[in-house]
mmCIF file as gemmi writes it, N, C-alpha and C atoms, coordinates in Angstrom:
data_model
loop_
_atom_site.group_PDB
_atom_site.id
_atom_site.type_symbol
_atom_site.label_atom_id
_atom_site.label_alt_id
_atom_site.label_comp_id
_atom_site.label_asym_id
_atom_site.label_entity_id
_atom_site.label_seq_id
_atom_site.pdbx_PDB_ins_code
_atom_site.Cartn_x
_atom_site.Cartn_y
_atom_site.Cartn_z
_atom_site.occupancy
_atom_site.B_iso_or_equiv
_atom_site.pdbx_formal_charge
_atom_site.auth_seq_id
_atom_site.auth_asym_id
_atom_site.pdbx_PDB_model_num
ATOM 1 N N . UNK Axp A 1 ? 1.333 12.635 -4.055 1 0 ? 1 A 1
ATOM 2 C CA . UNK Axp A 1 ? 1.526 13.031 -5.427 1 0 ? 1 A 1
ATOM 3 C C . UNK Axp A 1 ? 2.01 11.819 -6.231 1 0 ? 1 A 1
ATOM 4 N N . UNK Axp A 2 ? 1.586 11.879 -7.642 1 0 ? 2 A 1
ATOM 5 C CA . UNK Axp A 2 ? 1.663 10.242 -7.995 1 0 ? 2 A 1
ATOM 6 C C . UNK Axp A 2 ? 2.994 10.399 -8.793 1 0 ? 2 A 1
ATOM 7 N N . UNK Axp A 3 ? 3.824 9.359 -8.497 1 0 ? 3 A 1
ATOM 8 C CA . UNK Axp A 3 ? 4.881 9.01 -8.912 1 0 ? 3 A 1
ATOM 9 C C . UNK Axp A 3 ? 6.375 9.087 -7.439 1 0 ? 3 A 1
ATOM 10 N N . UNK Axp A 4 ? 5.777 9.572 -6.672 1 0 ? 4 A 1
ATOM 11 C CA . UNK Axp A 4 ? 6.838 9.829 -5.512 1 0 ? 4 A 1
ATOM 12 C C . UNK Axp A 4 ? 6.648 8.363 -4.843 1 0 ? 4 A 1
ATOM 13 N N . UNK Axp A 5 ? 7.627 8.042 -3.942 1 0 ? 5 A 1
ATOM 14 C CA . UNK Axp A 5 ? 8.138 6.989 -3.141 1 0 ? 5 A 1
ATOM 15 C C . UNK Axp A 5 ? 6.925 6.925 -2.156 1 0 ? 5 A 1
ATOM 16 N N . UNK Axp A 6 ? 6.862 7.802 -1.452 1 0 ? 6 A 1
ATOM 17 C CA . UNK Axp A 6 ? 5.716 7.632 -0.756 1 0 ? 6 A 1
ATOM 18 C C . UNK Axp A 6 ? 4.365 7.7 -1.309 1 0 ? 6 A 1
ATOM 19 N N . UNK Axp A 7 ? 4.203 7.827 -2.313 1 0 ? 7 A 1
ATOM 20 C CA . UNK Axp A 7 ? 2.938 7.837 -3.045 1 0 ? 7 A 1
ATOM 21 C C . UNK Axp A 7 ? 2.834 6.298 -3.177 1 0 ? 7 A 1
ATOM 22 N N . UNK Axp A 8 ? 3.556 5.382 -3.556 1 0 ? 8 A 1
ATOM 23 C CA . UNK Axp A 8 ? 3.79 4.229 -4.296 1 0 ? 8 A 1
ATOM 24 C C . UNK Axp A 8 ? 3.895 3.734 -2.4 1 0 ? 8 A 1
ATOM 25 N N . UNK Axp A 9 ? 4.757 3.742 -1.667 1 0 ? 9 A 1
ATOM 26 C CA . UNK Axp A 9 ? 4.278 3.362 -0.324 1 0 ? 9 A 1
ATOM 27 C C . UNK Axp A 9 ? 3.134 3.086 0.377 1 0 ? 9 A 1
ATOM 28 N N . UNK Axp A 10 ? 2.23 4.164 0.252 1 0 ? 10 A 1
ATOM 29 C CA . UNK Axp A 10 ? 0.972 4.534 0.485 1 0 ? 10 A 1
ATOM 30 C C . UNK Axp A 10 ? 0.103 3.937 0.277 1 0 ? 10 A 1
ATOM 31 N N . UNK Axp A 11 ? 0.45 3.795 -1.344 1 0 ? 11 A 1
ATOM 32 C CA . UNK Axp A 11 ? -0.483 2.97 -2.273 1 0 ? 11 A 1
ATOM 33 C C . UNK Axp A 11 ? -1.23 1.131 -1.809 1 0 ? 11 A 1
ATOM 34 N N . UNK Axp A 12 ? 0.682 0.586 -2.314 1 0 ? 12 A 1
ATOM 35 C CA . UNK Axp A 12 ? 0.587 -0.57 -1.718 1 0 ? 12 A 1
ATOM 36 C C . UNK Axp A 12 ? 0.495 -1.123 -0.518 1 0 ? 12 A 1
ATOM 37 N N . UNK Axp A 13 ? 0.629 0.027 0.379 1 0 ? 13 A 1
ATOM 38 C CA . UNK Axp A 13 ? -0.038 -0.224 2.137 1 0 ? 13 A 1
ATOM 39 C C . UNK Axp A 13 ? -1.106 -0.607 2.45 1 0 ? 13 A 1
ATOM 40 N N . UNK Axp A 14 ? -1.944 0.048 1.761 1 0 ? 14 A 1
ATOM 41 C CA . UNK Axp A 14 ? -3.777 0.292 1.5 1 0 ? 14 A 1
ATOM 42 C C . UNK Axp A 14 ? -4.002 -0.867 1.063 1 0 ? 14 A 1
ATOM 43 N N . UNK Axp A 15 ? -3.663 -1.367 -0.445 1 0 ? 15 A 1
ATOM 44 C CA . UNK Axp A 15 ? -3.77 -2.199 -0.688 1 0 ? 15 A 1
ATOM 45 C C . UNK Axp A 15 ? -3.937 -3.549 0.086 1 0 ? 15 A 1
ATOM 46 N N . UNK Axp A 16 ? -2.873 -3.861 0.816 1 0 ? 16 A 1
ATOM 47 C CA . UNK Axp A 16 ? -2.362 -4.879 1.663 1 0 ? 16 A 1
ATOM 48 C C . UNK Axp A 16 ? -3.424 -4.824 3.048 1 0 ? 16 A 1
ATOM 49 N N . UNK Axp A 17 ? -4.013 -3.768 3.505 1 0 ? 17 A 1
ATOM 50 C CA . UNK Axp A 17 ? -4.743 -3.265 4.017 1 0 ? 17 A 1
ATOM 51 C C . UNK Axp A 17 ? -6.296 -3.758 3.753 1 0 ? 17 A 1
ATOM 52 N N . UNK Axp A 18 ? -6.705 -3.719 2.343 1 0 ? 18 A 1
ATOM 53 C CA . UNK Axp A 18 ? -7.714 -3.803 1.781 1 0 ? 18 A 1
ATOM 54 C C . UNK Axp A 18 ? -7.803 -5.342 1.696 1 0 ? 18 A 1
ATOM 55 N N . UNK Axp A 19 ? -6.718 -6.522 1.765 1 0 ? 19 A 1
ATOM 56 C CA . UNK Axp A 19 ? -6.762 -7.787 2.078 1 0 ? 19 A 1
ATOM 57 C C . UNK Axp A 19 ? -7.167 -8.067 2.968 1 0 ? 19 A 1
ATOM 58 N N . UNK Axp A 20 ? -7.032 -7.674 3.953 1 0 ? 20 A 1
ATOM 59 C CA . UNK Axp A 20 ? -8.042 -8.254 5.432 1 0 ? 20 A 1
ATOM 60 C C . UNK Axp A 20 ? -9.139 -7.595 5.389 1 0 ? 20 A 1
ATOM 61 N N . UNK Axp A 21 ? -9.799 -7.299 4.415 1 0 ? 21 A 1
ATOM 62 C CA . UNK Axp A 21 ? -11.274 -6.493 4.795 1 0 ? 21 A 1
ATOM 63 C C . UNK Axp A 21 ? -12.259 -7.874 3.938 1 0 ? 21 A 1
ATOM 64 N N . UNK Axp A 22 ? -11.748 -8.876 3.487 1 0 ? 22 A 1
ATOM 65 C CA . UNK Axp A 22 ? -12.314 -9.956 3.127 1 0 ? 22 A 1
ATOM 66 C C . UNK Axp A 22 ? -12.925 -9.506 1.538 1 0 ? 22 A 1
ATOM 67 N N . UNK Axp A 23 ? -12.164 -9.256 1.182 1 0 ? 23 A 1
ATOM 68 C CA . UNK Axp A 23 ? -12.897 -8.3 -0.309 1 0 ? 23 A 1
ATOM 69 C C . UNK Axp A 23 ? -11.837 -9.378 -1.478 1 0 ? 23 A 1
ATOM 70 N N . UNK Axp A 24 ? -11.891 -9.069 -1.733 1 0 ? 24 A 1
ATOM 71 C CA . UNK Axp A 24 ? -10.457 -10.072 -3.076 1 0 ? 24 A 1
ATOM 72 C C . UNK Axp A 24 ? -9.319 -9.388 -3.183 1 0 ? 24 A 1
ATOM 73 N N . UNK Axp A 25 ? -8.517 -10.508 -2.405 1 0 ? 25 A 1
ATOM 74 C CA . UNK Axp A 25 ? -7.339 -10.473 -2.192 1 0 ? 25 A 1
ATOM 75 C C . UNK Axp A 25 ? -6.655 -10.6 -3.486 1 0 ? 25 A 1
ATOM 76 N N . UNK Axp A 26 ? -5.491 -9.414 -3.804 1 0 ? 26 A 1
ATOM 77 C CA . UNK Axp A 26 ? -4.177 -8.624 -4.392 1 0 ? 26 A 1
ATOM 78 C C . UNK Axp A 26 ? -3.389 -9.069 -4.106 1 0 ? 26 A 1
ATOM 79 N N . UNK Axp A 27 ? -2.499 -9.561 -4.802 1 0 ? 27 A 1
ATOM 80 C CA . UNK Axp A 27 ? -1.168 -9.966 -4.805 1 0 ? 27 A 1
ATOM 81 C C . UNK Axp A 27 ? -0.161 -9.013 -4.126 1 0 ? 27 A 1
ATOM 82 N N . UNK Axp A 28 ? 0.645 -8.678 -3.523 1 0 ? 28 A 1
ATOM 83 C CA . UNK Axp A 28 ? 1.559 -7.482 -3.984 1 0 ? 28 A 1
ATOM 84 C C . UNK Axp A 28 ? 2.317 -7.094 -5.17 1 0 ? 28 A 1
ATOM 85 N N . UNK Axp A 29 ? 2.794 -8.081 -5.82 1 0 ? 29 A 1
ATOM 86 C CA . UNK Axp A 29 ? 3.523 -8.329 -6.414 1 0 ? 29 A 1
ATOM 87 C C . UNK Axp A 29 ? 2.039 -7.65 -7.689 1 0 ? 29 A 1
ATOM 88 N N . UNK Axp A 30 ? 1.412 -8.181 -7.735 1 0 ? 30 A 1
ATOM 89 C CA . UNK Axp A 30 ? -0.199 -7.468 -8.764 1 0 ? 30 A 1
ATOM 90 C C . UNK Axp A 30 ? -0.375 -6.539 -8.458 1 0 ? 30 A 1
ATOM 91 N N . UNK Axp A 31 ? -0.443 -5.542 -7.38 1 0 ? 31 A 1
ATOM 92 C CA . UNK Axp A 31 ? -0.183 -4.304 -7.186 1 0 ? 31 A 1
ATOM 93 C C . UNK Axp A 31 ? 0.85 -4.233 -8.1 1 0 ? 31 A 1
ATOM 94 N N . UNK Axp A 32 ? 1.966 -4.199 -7.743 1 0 ? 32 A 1
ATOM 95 C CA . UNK Axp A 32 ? 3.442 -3.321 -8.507 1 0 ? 32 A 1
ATOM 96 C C . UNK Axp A 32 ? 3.043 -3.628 -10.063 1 0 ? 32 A 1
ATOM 97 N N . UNK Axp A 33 ? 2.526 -4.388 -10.739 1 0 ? 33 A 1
ATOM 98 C CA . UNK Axp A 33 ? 2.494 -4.453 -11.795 1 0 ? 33 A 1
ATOM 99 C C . UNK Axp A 33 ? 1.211 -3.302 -12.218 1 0 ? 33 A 1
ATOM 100 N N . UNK Axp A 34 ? 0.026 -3.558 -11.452 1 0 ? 34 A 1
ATOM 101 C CA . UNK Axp A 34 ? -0.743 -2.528 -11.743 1 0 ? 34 A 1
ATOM 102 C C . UNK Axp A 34 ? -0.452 -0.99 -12.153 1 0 ? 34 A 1
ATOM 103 N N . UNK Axp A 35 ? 0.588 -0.909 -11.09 1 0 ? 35 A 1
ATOM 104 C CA . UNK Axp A 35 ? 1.265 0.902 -10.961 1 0 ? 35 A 1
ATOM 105 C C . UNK Axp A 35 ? 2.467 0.861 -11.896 1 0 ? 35 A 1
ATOM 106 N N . UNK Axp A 36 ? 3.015 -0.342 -12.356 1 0 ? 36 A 1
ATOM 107 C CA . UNK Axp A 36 ? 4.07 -0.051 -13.559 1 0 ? 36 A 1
ATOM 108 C C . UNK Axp A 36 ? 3.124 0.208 -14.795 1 0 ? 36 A 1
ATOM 109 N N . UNK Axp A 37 ? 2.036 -0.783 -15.174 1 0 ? 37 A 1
ATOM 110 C CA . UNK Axp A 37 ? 0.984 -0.387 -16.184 1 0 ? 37 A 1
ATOM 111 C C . UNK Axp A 37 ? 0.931 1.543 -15.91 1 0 ? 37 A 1
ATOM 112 N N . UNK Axp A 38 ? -0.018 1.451 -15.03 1 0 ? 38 A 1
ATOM 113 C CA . UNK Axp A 38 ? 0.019 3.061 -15.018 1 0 ? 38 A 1
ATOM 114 C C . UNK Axp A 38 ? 1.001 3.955 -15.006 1 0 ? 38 A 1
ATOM 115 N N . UNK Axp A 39 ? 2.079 4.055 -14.329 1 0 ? 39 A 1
ATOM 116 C CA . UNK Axp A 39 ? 3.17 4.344 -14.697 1 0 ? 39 A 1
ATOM 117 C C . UNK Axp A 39 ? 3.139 4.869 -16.626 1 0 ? 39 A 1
ATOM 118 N N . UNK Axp A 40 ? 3.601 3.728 -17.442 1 0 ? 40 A 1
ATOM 119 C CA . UNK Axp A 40 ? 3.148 3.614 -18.873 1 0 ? 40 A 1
ATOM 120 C C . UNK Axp A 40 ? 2.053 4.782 -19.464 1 0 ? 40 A 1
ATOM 121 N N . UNK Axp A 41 ? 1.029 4.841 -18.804 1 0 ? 41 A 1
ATOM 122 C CA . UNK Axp A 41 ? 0.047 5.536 -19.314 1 0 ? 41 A 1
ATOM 123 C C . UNK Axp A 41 ? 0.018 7.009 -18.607 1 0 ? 41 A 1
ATOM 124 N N . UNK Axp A 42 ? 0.938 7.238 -17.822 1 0 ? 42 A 1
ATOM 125 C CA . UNK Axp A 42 ? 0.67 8.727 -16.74 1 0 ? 42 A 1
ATOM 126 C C . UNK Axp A 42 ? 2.01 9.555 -16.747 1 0 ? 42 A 1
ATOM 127 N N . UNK Axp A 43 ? 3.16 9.032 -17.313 1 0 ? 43 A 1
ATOM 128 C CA . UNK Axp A 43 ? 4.478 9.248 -17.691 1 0 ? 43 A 1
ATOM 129 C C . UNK Axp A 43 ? 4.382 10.372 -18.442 1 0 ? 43 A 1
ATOM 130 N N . UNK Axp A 44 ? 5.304 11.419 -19.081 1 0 ? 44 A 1
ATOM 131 C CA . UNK Axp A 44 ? 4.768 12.299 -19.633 1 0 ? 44 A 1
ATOM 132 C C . UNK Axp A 44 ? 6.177 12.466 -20.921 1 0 ? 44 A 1
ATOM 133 N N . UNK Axp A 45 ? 7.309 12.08 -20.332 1 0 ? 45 A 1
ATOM 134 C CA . UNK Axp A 45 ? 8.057 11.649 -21.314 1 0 ? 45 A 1
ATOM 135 C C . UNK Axp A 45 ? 9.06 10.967 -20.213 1 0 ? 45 A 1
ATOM 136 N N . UNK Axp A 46 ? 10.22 10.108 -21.188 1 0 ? 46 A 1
ATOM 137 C CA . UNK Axp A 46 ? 10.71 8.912 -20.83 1 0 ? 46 A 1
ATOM 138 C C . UNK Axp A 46 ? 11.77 9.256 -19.605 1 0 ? 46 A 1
ATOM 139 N N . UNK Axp A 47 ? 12.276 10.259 -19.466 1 0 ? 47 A 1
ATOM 140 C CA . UNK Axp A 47 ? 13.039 10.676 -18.192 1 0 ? 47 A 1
ATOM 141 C C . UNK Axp A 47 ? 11.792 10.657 -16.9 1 0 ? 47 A 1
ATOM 142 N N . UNK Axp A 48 ? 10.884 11.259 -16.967 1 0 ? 48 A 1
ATOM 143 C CA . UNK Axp A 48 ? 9.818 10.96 -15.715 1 0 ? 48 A 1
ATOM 144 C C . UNK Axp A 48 ? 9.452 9.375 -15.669 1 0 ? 48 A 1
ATOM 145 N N . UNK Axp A 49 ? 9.195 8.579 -16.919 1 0 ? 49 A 1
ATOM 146 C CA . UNK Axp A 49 ? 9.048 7.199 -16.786 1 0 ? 49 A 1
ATOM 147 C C . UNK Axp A 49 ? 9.996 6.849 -15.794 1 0 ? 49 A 1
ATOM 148 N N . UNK Axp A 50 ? 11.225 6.594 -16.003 1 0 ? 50 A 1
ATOM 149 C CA . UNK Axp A 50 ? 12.156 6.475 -15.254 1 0 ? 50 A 1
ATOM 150 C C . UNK Axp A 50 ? 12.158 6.854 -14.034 1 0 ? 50 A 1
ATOM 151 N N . UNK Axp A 51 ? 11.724 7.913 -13.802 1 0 ? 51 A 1
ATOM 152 C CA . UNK Axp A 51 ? 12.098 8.445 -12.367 1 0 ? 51 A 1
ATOM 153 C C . UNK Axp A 51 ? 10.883 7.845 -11.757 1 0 ? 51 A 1
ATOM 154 N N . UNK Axp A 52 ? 9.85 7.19 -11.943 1 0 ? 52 A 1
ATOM 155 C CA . UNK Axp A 52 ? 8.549 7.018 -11.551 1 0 ? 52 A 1
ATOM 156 C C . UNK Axp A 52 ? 8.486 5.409 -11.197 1 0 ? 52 A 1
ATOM 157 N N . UNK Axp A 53 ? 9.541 5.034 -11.73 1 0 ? 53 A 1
ATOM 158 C CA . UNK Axp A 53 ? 9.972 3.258 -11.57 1 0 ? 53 A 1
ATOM 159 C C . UNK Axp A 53 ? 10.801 3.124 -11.101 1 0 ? 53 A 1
ATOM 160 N N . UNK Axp A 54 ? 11.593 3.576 -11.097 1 0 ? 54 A 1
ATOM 161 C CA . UNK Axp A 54 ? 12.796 3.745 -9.659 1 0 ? 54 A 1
ATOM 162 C C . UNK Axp A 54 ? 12.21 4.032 -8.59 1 0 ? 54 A 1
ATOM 163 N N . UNK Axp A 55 ? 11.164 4.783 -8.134 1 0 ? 55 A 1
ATOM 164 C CA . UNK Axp A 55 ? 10.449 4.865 -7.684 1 0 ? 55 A 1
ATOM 165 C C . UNK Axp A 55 ? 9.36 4.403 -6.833 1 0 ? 55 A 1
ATOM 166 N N . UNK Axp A 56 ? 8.728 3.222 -7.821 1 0 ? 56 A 1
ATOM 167 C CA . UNK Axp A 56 ? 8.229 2.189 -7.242 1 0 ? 56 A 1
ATOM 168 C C . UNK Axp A 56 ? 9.1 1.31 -7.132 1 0 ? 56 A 1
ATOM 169 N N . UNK Axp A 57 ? 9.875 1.106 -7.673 1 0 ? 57 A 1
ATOM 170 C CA . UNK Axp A 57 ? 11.109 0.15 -7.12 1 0 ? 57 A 1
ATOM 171 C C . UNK Axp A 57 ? 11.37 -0.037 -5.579 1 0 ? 57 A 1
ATOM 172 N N . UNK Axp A 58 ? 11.599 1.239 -5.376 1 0 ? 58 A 1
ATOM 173 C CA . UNK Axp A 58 ? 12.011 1.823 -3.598 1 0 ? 58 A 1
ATOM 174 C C . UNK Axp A 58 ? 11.348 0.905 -3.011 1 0 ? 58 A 1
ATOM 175 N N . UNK Axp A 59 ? 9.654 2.071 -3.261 1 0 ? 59 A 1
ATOM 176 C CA . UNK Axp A 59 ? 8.901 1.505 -2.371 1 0 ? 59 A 1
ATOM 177 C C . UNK Axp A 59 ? 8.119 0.183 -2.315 1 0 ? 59 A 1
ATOM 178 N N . UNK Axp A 60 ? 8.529 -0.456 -3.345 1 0 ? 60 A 1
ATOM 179 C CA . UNK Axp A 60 ? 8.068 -2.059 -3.186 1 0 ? 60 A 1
ATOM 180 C C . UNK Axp A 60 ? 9.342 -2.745 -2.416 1 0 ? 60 A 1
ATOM 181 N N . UNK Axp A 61 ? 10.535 -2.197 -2.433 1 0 ? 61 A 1
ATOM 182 C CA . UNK Axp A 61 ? 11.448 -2.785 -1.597 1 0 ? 61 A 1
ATOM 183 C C . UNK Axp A 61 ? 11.178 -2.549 0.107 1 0 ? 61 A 1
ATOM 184 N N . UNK Axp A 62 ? 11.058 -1.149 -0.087 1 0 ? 62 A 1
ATOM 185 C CA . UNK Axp A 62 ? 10.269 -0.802 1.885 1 0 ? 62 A 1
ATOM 186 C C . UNK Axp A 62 ? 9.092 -1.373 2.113 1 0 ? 62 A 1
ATOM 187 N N . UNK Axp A 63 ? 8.406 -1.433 1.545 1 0 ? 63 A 1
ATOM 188 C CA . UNK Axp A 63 ? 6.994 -2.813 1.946 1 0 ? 63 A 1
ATOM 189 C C . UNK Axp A 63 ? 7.626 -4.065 1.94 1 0 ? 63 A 1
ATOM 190 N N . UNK Axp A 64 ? 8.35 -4.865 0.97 1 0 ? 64 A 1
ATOM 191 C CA . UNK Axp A 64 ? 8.605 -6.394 0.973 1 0 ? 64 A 1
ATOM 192 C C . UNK Axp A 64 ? 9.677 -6.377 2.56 1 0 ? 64 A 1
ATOM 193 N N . UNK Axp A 65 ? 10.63 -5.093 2.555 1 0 ? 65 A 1
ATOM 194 C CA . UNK Axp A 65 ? 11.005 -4.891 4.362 1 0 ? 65 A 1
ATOM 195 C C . UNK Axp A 65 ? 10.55 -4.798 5.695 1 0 ? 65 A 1
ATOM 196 N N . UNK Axp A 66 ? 9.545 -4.417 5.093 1 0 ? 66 A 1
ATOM 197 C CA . UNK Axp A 66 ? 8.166 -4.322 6.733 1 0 ? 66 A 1
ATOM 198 C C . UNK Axp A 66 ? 7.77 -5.111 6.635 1 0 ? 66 A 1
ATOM 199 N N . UNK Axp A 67 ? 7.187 -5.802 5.641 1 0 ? 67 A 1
ATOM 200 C CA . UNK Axp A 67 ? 6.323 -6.843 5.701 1 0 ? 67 A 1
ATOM 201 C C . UNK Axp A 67 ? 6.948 -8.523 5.891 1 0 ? 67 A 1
ATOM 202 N N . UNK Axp A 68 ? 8.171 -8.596 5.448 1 0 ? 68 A 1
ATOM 203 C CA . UNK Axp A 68 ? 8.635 -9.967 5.677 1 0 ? 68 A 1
ATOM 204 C C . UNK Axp A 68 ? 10.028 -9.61 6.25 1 0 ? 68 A 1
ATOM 205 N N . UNK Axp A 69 ? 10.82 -8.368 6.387 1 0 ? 69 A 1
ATOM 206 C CA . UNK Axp A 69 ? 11.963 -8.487 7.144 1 0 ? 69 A 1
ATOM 207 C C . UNK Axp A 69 ? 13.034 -8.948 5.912 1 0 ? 69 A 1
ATOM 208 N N . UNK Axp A 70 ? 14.273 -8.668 6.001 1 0 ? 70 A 1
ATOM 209 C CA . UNK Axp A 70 ? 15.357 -8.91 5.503 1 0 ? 70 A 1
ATOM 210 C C . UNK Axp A 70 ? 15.707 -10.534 5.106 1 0 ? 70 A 1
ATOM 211 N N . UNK Axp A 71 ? 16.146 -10.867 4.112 1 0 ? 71 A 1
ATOM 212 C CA . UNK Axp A 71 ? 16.99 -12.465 4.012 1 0 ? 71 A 1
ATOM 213 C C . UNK Axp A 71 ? 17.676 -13.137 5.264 1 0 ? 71 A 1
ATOM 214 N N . UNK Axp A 72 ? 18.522 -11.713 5.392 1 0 ? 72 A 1
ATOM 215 C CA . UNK Axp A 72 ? 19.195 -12.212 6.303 1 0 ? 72 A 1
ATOM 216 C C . UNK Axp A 72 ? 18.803 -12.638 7.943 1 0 ? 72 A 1
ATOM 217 N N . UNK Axp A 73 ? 17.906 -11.415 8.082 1 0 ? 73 A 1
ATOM 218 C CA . UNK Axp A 73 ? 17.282 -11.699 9.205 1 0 ? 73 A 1
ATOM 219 C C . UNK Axp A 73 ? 16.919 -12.779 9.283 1 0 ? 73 A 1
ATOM 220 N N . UNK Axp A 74 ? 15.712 -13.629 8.411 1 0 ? 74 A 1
ATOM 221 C CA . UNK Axp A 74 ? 15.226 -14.735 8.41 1 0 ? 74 A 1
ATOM 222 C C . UNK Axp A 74 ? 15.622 -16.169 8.542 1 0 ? 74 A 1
ATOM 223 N N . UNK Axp A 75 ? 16.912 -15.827 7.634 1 0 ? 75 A 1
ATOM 224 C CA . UNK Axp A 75 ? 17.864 -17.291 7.766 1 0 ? 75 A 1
ATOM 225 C C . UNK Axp A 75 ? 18.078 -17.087 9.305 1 0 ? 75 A 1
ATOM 226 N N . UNK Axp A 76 ? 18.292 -16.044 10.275 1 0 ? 76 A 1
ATOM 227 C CA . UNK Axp A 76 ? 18.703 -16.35 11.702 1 0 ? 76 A 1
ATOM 228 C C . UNK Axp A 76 ? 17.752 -17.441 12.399 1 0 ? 76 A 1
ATOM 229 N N . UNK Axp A 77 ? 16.36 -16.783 11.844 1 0 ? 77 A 1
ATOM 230 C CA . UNK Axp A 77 ? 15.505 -17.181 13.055 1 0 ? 77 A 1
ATOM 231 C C . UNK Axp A 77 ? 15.263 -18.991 12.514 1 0 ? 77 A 1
């Protein structure tokens, strides 16, 4: 359902997904901007805006976590 955490999870998974299929490679970071654009246009008034970017907020933070691991972790290795 669009605007949930896992919707926005999902999303940019695929995405990232859709980079190794040799097709033209997406930024992540161009993803999240894509879905804040939409966001803008699919919002229905400004309390759901909100809740819909917090939102992707999350889940661009749980992808940039799977995908590259913590600060801290990294400075270990």
């Amino acid at each position: 359902m669009f605007g949930t955490v896992r919707y926005y999870t999902d999303f940019l998974k695929a995405q990232v997904m859709y980079n190794f299929s040799g097709e033209e490679m997406v930024s992540l970071s161009e993803n999240y901007a894509r879905l804040n654009k939409e966001i803008n246009v699919k919002a229905k008034n400004p309390n759901e805006k909100v809740e819909y970017l917090l939102n992707l907020e999350k889940a661009y933070v749980i992808i940039n976590k799977e995908m590259f691991g913590l600060k801290e972790e990294l400075a270990v290795l």
